[in-house]
N, C-alpha and C positions, 0 to 999 in steps of 0.2 A: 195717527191724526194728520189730517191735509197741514201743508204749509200754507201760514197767510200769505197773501200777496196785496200789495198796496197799488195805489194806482200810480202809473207812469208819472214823475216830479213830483209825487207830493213828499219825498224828502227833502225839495228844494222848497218847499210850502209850509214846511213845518221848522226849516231852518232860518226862514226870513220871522215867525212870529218866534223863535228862539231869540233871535238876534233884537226882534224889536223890545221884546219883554225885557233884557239884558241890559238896553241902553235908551231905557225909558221912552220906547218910543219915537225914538230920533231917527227918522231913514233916513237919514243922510249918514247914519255911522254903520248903514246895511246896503249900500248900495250894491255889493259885491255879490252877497247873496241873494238879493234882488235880482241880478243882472243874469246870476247863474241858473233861478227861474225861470227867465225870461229867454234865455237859451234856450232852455231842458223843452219848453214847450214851443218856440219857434220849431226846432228840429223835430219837435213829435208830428207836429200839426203839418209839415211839411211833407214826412213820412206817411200822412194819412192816417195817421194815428191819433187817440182820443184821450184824456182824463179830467176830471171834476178839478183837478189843479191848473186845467189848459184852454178856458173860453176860448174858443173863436172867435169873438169878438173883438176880444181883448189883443189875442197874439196871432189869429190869421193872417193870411196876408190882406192886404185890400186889395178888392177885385177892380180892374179899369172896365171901363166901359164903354 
């Protein structure tokens, strides 16, 4: 049987609704794991690399023009 593979951050995607579920929804007591999403997909999107955890919109960089 193939090994699953998940998309690139979504452990970090799924540790942030861990963390919010845990603390009634309070982002301020997840900032940490937020931040470490926010990482995971700056560095991807950077890399030119893609995942359903990493809009480009969200964490691209902004283009100048």
């Amino acid at each position: 049987m193939p090994q699953q593979t998940f998309p690139p951050c979504q452990k970090f995607a799924c540790d942030i609704q861990d963390c919010l579920s845990k603390n009634n929804y309070q982002e301020t007591k997840c900032e940490k794991v937020i931040q470490a999403l926010r990482t995971c997909c700056e560095e991807l999107l950077e890399k030119g690399g893609s995942s359903p955890c990493c809009p480009k919109k969200k964490y691209g960089k902004k283009e100048s023009h």
